[in-house]
C-alpha positions as CSV (number, residue, x, y, z in Angstrom):
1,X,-36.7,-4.0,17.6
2,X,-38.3,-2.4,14.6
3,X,-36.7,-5.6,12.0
4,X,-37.9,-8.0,14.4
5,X,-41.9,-6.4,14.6
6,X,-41.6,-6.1,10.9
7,X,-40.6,-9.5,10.3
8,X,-43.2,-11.0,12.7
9,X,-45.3,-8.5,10.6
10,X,-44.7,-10.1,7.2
11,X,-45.0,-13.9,8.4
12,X,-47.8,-12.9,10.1
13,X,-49.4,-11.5,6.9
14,X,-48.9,-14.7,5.1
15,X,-49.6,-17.1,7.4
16,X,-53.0,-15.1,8.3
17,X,-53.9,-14.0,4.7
18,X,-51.8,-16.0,2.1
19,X,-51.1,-15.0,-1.2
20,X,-53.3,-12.3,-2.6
21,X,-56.2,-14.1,-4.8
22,X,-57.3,-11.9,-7.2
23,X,-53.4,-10.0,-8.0
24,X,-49.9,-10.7,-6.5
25,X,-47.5,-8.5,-7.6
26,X,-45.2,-12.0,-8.4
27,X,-47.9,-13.0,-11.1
28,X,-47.2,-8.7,-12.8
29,X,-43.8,-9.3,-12.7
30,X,-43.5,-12.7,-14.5
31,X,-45.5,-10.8,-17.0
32,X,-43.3,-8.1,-17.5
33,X,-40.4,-10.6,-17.8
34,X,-42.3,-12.6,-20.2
35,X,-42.5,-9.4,-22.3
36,X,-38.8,-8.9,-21.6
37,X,-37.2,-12.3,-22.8
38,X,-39.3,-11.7,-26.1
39,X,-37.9,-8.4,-26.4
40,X,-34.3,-9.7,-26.0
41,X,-34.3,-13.2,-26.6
42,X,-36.2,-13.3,-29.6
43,X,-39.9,-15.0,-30.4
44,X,-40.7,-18.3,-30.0
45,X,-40.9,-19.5,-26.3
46,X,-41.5,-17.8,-22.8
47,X,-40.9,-20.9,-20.6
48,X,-38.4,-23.7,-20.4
49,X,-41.4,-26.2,-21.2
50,X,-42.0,-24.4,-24.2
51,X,-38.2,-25.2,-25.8
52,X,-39.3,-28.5,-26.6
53,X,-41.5,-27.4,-29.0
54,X,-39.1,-25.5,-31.2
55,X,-37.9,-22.5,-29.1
56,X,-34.8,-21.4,-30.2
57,X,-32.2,-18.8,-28.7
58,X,-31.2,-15.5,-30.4
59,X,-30.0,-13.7,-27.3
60,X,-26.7,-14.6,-25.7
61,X,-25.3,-13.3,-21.9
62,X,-24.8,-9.2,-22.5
63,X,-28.7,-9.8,-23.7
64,X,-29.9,-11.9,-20.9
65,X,-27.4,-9.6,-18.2
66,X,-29.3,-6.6,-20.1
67,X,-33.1,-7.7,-19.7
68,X,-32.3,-8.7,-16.1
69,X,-31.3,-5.6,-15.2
70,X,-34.1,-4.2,-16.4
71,X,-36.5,-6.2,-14.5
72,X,-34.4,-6.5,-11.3
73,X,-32.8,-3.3,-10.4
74,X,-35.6,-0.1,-11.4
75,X,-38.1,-2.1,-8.9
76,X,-35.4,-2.6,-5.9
77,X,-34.5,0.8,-5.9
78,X,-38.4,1.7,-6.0
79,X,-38.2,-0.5,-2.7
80,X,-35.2,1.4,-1.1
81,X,-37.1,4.9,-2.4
82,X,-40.6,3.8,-0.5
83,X,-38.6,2.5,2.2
84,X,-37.1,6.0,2.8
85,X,-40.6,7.9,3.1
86,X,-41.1,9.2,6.9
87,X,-43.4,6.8,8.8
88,X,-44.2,4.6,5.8
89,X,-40.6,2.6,5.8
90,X,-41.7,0.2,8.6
91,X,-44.9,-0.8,6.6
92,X,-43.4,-1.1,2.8
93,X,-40.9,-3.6,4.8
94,X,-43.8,-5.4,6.2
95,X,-45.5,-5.5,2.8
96,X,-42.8,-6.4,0.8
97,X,-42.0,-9.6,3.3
98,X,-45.4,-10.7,2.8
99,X,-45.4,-10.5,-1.3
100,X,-41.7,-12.4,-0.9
101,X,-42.4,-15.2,2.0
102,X,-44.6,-18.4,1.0
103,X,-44.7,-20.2,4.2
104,X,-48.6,-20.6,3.7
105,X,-48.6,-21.6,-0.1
106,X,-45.9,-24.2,1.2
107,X,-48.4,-25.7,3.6
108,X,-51.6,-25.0,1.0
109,X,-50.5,-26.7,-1.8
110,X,-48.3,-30.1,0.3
111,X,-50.2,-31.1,2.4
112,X,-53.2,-32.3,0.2
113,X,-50.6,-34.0,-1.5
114,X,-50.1,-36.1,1.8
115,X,-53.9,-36.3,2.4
116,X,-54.9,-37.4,-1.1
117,X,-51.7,-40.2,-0.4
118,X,-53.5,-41.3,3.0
119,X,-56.7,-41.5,1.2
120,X,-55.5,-43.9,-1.4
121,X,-56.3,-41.3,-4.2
122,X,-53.5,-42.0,-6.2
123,X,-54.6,-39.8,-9.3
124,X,-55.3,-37.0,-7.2
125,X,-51.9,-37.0,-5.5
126,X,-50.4,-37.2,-8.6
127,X,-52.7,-34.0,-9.8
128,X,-51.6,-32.2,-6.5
129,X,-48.1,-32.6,-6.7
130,X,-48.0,-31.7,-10.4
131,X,-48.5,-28.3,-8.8
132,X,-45.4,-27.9,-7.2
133,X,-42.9,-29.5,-9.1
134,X,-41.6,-29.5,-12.8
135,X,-41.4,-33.4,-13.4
136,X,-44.0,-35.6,-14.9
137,X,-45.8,-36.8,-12.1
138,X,-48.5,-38.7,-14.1
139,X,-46.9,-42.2,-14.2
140,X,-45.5,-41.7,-10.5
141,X,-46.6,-44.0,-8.4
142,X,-47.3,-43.4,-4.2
143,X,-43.8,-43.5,-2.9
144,X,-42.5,-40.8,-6.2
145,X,-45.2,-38.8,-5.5
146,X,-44.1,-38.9,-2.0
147,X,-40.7,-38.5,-2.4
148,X,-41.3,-35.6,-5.6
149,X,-42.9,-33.3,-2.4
150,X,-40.9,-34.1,0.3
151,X,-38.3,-32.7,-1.8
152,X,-40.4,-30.0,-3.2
153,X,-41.3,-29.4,0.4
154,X,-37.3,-29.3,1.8
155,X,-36.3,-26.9,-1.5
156,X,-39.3,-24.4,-1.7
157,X,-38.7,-24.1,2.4
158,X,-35.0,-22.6,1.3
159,X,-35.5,-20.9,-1.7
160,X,-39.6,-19.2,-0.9
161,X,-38.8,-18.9,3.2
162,X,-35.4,-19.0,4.5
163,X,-33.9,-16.9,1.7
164,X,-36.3,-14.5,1.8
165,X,-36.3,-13.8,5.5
166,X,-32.5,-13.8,5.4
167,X,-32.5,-11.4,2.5
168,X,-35.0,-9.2,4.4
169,X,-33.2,-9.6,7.8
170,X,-30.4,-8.2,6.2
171,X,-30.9,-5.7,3.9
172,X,-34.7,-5.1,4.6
173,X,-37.4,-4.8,1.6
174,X,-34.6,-3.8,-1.1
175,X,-32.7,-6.8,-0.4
176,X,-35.9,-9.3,-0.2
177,X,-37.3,-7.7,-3.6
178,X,-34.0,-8.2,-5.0
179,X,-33.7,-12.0,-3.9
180,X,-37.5,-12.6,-5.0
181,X,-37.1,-11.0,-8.6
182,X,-34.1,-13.1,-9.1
183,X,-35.1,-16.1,-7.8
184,X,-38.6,-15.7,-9.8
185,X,-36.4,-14.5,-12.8
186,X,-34.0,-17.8,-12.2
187,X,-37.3,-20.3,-12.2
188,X,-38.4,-18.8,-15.7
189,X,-35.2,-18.7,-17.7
190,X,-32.6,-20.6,-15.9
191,X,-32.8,-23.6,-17.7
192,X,-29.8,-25.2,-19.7
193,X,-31.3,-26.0,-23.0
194,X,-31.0,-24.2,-26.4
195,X,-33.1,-21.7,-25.5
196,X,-32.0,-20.4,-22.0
197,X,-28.7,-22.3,-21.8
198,X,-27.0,-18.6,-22.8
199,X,-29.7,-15.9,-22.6
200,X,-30.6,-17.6,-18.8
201,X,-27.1,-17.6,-17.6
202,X,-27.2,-14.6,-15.5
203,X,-29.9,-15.3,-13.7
204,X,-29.2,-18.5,-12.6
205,X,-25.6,-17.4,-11.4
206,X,-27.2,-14.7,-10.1
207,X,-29.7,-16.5,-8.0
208,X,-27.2,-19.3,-7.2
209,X,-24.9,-16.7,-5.9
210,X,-28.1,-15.0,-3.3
211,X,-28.8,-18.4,-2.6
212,X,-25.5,-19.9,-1.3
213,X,-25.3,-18.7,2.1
214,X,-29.0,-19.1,2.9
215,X,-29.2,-22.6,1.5
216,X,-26.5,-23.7,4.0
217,X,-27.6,-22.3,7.3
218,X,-31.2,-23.8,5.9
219,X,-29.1,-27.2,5.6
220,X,-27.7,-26.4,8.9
221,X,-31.0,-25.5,10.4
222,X,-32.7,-28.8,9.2
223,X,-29.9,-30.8,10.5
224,X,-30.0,-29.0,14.1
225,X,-33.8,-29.9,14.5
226,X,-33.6,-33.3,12.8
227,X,-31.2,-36.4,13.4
228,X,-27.8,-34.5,13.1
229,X,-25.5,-36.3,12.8
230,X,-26.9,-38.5,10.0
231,X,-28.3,-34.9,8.4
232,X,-24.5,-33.7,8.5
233,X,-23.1,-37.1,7.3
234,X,-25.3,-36.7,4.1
235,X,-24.9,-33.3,3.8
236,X,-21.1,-33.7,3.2
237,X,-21.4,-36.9,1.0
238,X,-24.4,-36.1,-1.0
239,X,-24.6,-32.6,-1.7
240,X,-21.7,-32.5,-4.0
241,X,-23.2,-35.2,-6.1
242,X,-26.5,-33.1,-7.2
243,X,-26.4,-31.2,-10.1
244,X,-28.0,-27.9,-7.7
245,X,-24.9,-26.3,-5.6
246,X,-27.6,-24.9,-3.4
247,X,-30.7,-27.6,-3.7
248,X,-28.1,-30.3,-2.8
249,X,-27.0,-29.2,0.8
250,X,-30.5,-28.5,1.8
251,X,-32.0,-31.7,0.3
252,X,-29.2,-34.0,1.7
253,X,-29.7,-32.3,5.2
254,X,-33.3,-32.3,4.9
255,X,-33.3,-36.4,4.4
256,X,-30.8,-36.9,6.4
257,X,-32.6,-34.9,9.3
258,X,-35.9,-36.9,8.6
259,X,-34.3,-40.1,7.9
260,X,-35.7,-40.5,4.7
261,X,-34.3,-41.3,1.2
262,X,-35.2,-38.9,-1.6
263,X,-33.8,-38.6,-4.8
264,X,-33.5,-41.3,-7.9
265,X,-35.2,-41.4,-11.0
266,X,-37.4,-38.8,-12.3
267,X,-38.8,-37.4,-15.6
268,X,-38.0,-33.4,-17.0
269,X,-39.8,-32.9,-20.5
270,X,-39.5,-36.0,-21.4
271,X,-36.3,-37.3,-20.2
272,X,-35.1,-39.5,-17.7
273,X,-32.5,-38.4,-15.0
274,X,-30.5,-40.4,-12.9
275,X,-30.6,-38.5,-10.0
276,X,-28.1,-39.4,-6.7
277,X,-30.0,-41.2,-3.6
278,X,-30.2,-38.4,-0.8
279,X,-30.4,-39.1,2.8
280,X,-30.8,-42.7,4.7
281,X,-33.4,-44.7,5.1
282,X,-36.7,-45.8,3.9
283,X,-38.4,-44.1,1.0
284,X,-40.6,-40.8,1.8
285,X,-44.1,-41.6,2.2
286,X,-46.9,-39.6,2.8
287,X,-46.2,-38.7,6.7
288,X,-43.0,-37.5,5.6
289,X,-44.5,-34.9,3.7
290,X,-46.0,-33.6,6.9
291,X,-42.7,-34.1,8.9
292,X,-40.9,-32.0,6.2
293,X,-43.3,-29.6,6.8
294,X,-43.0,-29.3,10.3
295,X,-39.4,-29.3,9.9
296,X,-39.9,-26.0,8.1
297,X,-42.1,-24.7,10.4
298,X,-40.0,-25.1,13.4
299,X,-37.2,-23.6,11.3
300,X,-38.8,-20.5,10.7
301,X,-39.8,-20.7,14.7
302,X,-36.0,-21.0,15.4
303,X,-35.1,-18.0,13.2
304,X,-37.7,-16.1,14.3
305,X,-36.8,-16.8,18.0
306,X,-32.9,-15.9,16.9
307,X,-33.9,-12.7,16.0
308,X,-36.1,-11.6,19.1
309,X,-33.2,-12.9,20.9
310,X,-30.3,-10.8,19.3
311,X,-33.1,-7.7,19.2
312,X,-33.8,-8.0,23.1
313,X,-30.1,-8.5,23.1
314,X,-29.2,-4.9,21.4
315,X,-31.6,-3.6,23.0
């Protein structure tokens, strides 16, 4: 009963406060692994988008295993330690939850995406969705700004809810502040170019490997509270196509389940990638945003209700 008031606690949090405004302990920590790839990687970049202006590795995998340990492990075990303290455990699990989950910031920054589409204001959907995902979005027109945050919406719902609430269902607020850090550690130097392809290695294995369960009983979850048998159809012909071992299932699921296609074309730095179609049927549009979104949403319901369920059930 105490993991299911602490979890209610921590999604409560967010979807009540949000992300802190003026510091989120994320923001510190991206800072202090800024300072850390410099330290072992060498000058001359901090940021995947950076490497295209001349950022060049010197660090190879001991190096980049070394500087994620560094960053990872000293602040879980500070979560284990404050977990431990008598009649303070349940409240650093509560707190932790909240700095981990972004099922707010999911909403917050999509759906004025979707209302700027409605509106016609193609240059400020484009300027909205720039926010959330990594491809060039200024040449996009409705229906790939569309489809960029329908997927943006189906991914970040894995990787900044699910996960995180499976992580912390699991192992409490060492195992969520391990899956966060990684996962934050795997979206700044994960990237395969010449200056992350070997010094970013461990973290993306790393946060592939936290990912792969969660991602599937995401997919799973999508395809339960969606049209399932075309979200399971795509999830087993698709997935294995996209480049993401863990994005793939959830995305295929998610269109599937919503009956959308996503996927195709789309801009990185520069350069064009053929990405595979996902899901069936017409192209995302600016509803499907908000239907992604309330997919999400009655995920997180469902989980939520699983747990009160098994609780009352141990009880």
């Amino acid at each position: 009963m105490t993991l299911l008031l602490t979890t209610l606690g921590g999604v409560l949090l967010d979807l009540c406060c949000g992300e802190p405004k003026r510091w989120h302990p994320l923001v510190a920590f991206g800072r202090l692994a800024q300072r850390l790839e410099r330290r072992f990687n060498g000058p001359g970049g901090e940021t995947g988008a950076e490497v295209g202006r001349g950022g060049r590795s010197q660090g190879g995998r001991i190096q980049g295993v070394a500087a994620w340990c560094l960053a990872v492990l000293p602040l879980t075990l500070a979560a284990w330690l404050l977990g431990r303290l008598p009649g303070l455990g349940a409240l650093v699990d509560m707190l932790a939850l909240y700095a981990a989950v972004g099922l707010r910031s999911l909403f917050e920054h999509a759906r004025p995406v979707a209302r700027a589409l409605r509106l016609g204001d193609l240059p400020e959907a484009r300027r909205r969705v720039g926010y959330i995902v990594s491809r060039d979005t200024t040449q996009l027109d409705a229906s790939g700004v569309a489809r960029a945050a329908t997927e943006s919406v189906l991914e970040n719902g894995s990787d900044a809810v699910f996960a995180a609430l499976f992580w912390f269902v699991l192992l409490g607020a060492p195992g969520v502040v391990l899956y966060r850090l990684s996962n934050t550690l795997d979206a700044m130097w994960g990237y395969r170019n010449a200056r992350f392809e070997r010094f970013g290695w461990a973290a993306a294995r790393i946060d592939d490997a936290l990912n792969y369960l969660p991602a599937r009983l995401v997919a799973l979850t999508y395809a339960l509270l969606g049209r399932s048998g075309r979200a399971l159809a795509c999830w087993r012909a698709q997935a294995p196509l996209w480049d993401s071992p863990n994005a793939g299932p959830v995305m295929a699921a998610g269109a599937g389940a919503l009956g959308v296609s996503l996927g195709g074309p789309a801009v990185y730095h520069g350069e064009i990638h053929q990405r595979p179609q996902l899901g069936e049927g017409e192209p995302a549009g600016a509803r499907d945003i908000e239907r992604a979104l309330s997919l999400v949403g009655r995920g997180v319901a469902l989980w939520l209700g699983l747990l009160a369920l098994g609780s009352l059930l141990d009880a």
